[in-house]
C-alpha positions in Angstrom: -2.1 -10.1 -17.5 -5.2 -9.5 -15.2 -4.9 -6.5 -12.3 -3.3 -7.2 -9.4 -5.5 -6.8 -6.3 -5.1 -5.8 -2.8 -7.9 -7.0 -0.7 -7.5 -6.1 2.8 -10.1 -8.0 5.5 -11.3 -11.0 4.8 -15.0 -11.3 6.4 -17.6 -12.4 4.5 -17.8 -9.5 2.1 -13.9 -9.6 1.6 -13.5 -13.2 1.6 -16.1 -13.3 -1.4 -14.8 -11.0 -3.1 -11.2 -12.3 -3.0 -12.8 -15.6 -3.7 -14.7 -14.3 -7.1 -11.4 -12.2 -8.7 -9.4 -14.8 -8.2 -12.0 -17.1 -10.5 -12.3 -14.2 -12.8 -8.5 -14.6 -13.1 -6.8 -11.6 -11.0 -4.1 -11.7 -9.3 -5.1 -11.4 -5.6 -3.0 -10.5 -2.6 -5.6 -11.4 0.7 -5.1 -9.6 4.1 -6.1 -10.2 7.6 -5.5 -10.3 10.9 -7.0 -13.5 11.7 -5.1 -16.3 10.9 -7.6 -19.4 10.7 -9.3 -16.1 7.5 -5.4 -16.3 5.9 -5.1 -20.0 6.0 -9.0 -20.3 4.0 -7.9 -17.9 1.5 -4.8 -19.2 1.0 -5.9 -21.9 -0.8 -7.7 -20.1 -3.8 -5.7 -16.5 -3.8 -2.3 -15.6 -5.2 -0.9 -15.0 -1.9 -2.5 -14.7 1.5 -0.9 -12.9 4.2 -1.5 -12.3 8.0 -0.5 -8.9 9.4 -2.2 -5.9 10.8 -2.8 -3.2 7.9 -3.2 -0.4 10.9 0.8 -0.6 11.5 2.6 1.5 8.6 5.6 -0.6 8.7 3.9 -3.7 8.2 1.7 -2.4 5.8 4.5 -1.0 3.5 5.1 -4.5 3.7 3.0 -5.6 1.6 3.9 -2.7 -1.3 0.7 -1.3 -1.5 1.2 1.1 -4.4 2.5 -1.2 -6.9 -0.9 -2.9 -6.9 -3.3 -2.0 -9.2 -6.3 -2.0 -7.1 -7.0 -2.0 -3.1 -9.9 -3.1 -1.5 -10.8 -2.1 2.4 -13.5 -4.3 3.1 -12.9 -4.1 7.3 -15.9 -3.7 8.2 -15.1 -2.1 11.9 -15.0 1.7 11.4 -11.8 2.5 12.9 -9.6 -0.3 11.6 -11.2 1.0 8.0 -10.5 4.5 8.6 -6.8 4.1 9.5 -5.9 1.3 7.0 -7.6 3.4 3.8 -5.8 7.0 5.7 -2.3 5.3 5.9 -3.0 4.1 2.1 -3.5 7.3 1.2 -0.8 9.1 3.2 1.5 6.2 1.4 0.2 7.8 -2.6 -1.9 4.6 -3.0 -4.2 5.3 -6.3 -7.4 3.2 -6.4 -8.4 2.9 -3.1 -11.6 1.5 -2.5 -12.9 1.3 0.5 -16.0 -0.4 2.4 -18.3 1.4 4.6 -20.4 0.1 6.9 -23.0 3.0 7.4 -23.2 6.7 6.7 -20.9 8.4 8.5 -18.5 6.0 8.1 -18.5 6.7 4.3 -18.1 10.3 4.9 -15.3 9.8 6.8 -13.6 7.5 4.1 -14.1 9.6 1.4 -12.8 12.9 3.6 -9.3 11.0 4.4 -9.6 10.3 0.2 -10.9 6.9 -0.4 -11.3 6.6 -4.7 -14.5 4.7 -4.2 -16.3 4.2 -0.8 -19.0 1.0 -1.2 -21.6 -0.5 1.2 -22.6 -4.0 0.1 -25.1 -3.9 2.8 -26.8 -1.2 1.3 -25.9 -2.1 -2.5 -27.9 -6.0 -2.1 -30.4 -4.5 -0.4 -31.3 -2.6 -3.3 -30.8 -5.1 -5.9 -32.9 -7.8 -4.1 -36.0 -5.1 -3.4 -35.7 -4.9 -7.2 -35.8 -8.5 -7.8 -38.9 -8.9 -5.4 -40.2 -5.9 -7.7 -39.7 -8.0 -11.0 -41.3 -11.0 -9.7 -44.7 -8.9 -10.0 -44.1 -9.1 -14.2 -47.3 -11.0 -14.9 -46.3 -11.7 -18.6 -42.8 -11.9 -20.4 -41.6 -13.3 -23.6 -38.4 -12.4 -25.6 -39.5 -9.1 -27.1 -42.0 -7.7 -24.0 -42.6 -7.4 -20.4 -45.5 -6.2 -18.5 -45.2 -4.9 -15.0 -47.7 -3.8 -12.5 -46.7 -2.3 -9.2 -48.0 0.1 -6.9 -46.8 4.1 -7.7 -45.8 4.5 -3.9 -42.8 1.9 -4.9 -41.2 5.0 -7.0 -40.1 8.0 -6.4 -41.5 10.3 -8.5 -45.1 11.5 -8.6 -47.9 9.7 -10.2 -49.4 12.3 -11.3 -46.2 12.8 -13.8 -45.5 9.3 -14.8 -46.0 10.1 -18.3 -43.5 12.4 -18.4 -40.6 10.9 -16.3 -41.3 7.3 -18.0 -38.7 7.0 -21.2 -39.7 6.7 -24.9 -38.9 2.6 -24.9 -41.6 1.9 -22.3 -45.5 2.6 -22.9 -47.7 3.7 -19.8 -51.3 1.2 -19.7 -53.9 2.9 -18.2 -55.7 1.0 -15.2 -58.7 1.5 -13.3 -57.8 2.8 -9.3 -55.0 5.3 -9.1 -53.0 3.4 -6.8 -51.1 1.2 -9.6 -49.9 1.5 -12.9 -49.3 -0.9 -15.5 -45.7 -0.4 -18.1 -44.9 -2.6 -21.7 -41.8 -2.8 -22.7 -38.4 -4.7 -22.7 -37.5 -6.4 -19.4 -33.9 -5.0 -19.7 -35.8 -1.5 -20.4 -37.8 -2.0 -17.2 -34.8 -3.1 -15.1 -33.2 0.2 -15.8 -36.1 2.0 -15.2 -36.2 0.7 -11.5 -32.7 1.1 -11.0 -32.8 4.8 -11.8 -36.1 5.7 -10.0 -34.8 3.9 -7.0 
Protein backbone atom coordinates (compact mmCIF):
# COMPACT_ATOMS: atom_id res chain seq x y z
CA UNK A 1 0.00 0.00 0.00
CA UNK A 2 1.38 3.55 -1.13
CA UNK A 3 2.16 6.35 1.85
CA UNK A 4 -0.42 8.12 3.13
CA UNK A 5 -0.08 11.86 2.67
CA UNK A 6 -0.93 14.89 4.53
CA UNK A 7 -1.05 17.83 2.31
CA UNK A 8 -2.02 20.92 4.01
CA UNK A 9 -2.91 24.22 1.61
CA UNK A 10 -4.04 23.77 -1.40
CA UNK A 11 -2.74 26.76 -3.72
CA UNK A 12 -1.22 26.11 -6.79
CA UNK A 13 1.90 24.46 -5.43
CA UNK A 14 -0.29 22.30 -2.96
CA UNK A 15 -3.04 21.62 -5.28
CA UNK A 16 -0.45 20.17 -7.80
CA UNK A 17 1.13 18.32 -5.69
CA UNK A 18 -1.94 16.63 -4.24
CA UNK A 19 -3.12 16.31 -7.71
CA UNK A 20 0.37 14.32 -8.93
CA UNK A 21 0.49 11.69 -5.63
CA UNK A 22 -2.68 10.91 -6.02
CA UNK A 23 -1.90 9.78 -9.91
CA UNK A 24 1.27 8.19 -8.60
CA UNK A 25 -1.11 6.18 -6.36
CA UNK A 26 -0.85 7.70 -2.68
CA UNK A 27 -3.22 7.96 -0.49
CA UNK A 28 -3.87 11.72 -0.06
CA UNK A 29 -5.64 13.60 2.67
CA UNK A 30 -6.05 17.54 1.13
CA UNK A 31 -6.46 20.47 3.54
CA UNK A 32 -7.62 24.05 3.33
CA UNK A 33 -9.41 26.67 4.45
CA UNK A 34 -11.10 27.66 1.41
CA UNK A 35 -13.79 25.69 0.54
CA UNK A 36 -14.48 26.20 -3.30
CA UNK A 37 -9.94 24.64 -2.97
CA UNK A 38 -11.68 21.41 -0.81
CA UNK A 39 -14.56 20.86 -3.22
CA UNK A 40 -11.64 20.88 -6.53
CA UNK A 41 -9.58 18.42 -4.78
CA UNK A 42 -12.18 16.48 -3.70
CA UNK A 43 -12.68 15.04 -6.71
CA UNK A 44 -9.22 13.36 -7.41
CA UNK A 45 -7.86 12.95 -3.55
CA UNK A 46 -8.58 10.28 -0.98
CA UNK A 47 -10.30 12.66 1.13
CA UNK A 48 -10.57 16.43 1.15
CA UNK A 49 -11.25 18.38 4.10
CA UNK A 50 -11.98 21.99 5.06
CA UNK A 51 -10.71 23.27 8.47
CA UNK A 52 -8.17 25.66 9.71
CA UNK A 53 -4.75 23.71 10.44
CA UNK A 54 -3.75 26.82 12.88
CA UNK A 55 -6.41 25.58 15.62
CA UNK A 56 -4.87 22.48 17.52
CA UNK A 57 -8.13 20.98 18.14
CA UNK A 58 -9.16 20.84 14.74
CA UNK A 59 -5.97 19.95 13.56
CA UNK A 60 -5.69 16.79 15.91
CA UNK A 61 -8.60 16.28 13.93
CA UNK A 62 -7.31 15.14 11.25
CA UNK A 63 -4.60 12.59 13.11
CA UNK A 64 -1.70 14.07 11.90
CA UNK A 65 0.83 11.55 13.26
CA UNK A 66 -0.55 8.45 11.79
CA UNK A 67 0.26 9.80 8.41
CA UNK A 68 3.20 8.98 6.82
CA UNK A 69 4.12 12.09 5.26
CA UNK A 70 2.87 15.98 5.83
CA UNK A 71 3.19 18.54 3.45
CA UNK A 72 2.87 22.48 4.49
CA UNK A 73 2.64 24.04 1.34
CA UNK A 74 0.74 27.52 2.85
CA UNK A 75 2.44 29.76 1.31
CA UNK A 76 1.63 32.89 3.89
CA UNK A 77 4.52 32.88 6.49
CA UNK A 78 2.57 32.81 9.61
CA UNK A 79 -0.17 30.33 8.82
CA UNK A 80 3.06 28.10 7.72
CA UNK A 81 4.92 28.70 10.81
CA UNK A 82 2.10 27.85 13.26
CA UNK A 83 0.63 24.81 11.30
CA UNK A 84 4.35 23.03 10.84
CA UNK A 85 5.11 24.38 15.05
CA UNK A 86 1.81 22.74 16.23
CA UNK A 87 2.81 19.50 13.99
CA UNK A 88 5.71 19.42 15.69
CA UNK A 89 4.61 20.13 19.23
CA UNK A 90 2.00 17.17 18.36
CA UNK A 91 5.45 14.38 17.64
CA UNK A 92 4.61 14.64 13.87
CA UNK A 93 7.67 12.77 12.01
CA UNK A 94 8.16 13.87 8.37
CA UNK A 95 7.19 17.23 8.26
CA UNK A 96 7.86 18.99 5.28
CA UNK A 97 7.28 22.25 5.00
CA UNK A 98 7.16 25.09 2.21
CA UNK A 99 8.87 28.28 2.39
CA UNK A 100 8.33 31.08 0.65
CA UNK A 101 11.68 33.07 1.06
CA UNK A 102 14.67 33.02 3.26
CA UNK A 103 13.81 33.77 6.47
CA UNK A 104 10.87 32.00 6.31
CA UNK A 105 12.81 28.78 5.87
CA UNK A 106 14.93 29.57 8.80
CA UNK A 107 12.24 29.93 10.79
CA UNK A 108 10.69 26.57 9.72
CA UNK A 109 13.50 24.63 10.21
CA UNK A 110 14.18 26.38 13.91
CA UNK A 111 10.50 25.30 15.12
CA UNK A 112 11.84 21.56 13.43
CA UNK A 113 10.43 21.20 9.97
CA UNK A 114 12.15 17.53 8.50
CA UNK A 115 12.48 19.18 5.16
CA UNK A 116 11.88 23.01 4.40
CA UNK A 117 11.34 23.43 0.25
CA UNK A 118 10.86 26.54 -1.98
CA UNK A 119 9.35 25.56 -5.36
CA UNK A 120 9.80 29.01 -6.33
CA UNK A 121 13.34 28.80 -5.92
CA UNK A 122 13.66 24.99 -6.87
CA UNK A 123 11.91 25.74 -10.84
CA UNK A 124 13.76 28.54 -11.12
CA UNK A 125 16.76 26.55 -11.10
CA UNK A 126 15.81 23.75 -13.16
CA UNK A 127 14.36 25.98 -15.92
CA UNK A 128 17.85 28.34 -16.03
CA UNK A 129 19.27 24.87 -16.61
CA UNK A 130 17.01 23.86 -19.36
CA UNK A 131 17.60 27.38 -21.12
CA UNK A 132 21.44 26.28 -20.44
CA UNK A 133 20.96 22.86 -22.34
CA UNK A 134 19.26 24.35 -25.31
CA UNK A 135 22.81 25.87 -26.16
CA UNK A 136 24.00 21.85 -26.88
CA UNK A 137 24.79 22.47 -30.60
CA UNK A 138 25.23 18.68 -31.24
CA UNK A 139 23.75 15.43 -29.45
CA UNK A 140 23.31 11.88 -30.43
CA UNK A 141 22.86 8.80 -28.09
CA UNK A 142 26.46 8.38 -26.93
CA UNK A 143 27.67 12.43 -26.95
CA UNK A 144 26.77 15.91 -26.25
CA UNK A 145 28.64 19.08 -26.89
CA UNK A 146 27.92 22.20 -24.93
CA UNK A 147 29.20 25.71 -25.25
CA UNK A 148 28.38 28.35 -22.70
CA UNK A 149 29.91 31.30 -21.40
CA UNK A 150 32.41 30.48 -17.99
CA UNK A 151 30.54 33.46 -16.14
CA UNK A 152 27.33 30.86 -16.12
CA UNK A 153 29.43 28.77 -13.40
CA UNK A 154 30.70 29.17 -10.43
CA UNK A 155 33.97 28.20 -10.28
CA UNK A 156 36.99 29.85 -11.88
CA UNK A 157 38.00 29.46 -15.46
CA UNK A 158 41.09 29.46 -14.92
CA UNK A 159 40.58 25.93 -12.94
CA UNK A 160 38.12 24.34 -15.21
CA UNK A 161 40.30 21.46 -15.86
CA UNK A 162 40.56 20.57 -12.54
CA UNK A 163 36.96 20.98 -11.20
CA UNK A 164 35.46 19.34 -14.55
CA UNK A 165 35.05 15.29 -13.81
CA UNK A 166 36.86 12.44 -15.56
CA UNK A 167 33.55 11.56 -17.86
CA UNK A 168 33.55 14.95 -19.57
CA UNK A 169 36.53 16.29 -21.79
CA UNK A 170 37.39 20.19 -21.84
CA UNK A 171 37.69 21.56 -25.95
CA UNK A 172 39.83 24.26 -26.12
CA UNK A 173 38.36 27.45 -28.01
CA UNK A 174 39.68 30.50 -29.16
CA UNK A 175 38.50 33.81 -26.77
CA UNK A 176 38.56 33.09 -23.05
CA UNK A 177 35.11 34.02 -22.47
CA UNK A 178 33.58 30.39 -23.41
CA UNK A 179 34.43 26.93 -23.16
CA UNK A 180 33.39 24.05 -25.08
CA UNK A 181 32.66 20.25 -22.92
CA UNK A 182 32.03 16.45 -24.77
CA UNK A 183 30.46 14.09 -23.04
CA UNK A 184 27.15 12.32 -22.07
CA UNK A 185 24.15 14.62 -21.88
CA UNK A 186 23.07 12.97 -18.48
CA UNK A 187 27.01 13.59 -17.54
CA UNK A 188 26.50 17.28 -18.44
CA UNK A 189 23.18 17.66 -16.62
CA UNK A 190 24.91 16.75 -13.46
CA UNK A 191 27.55 18.79 -14.06
CA UNK A 192 25.24 22.00 -14.12
CA UNK A 193 23.32 20.89 -11.31
CA UNK A 194 26.33 20.67 -9.03
CA UNK A 195 28.14 23.88 -10.23
CA UNK A 196 24.94 25.77 -9.84
Amino acid sequence: MKDQVLIIGLGQFGMSLARTLCDKGFQVIAVDMDQKLVNEASNFATDAICLNTIDEASLSKLSPKDRDIIICAIGAREPSILTVAILKQMGCKNVIARASETIHARILKAIGADHVINPEYEYGKKFANKILLKSMFYENAELSLLEFPVKSFSFDKNNIEIILPDNLKLIPQEGENRILISGSKEDIEKMIEENK
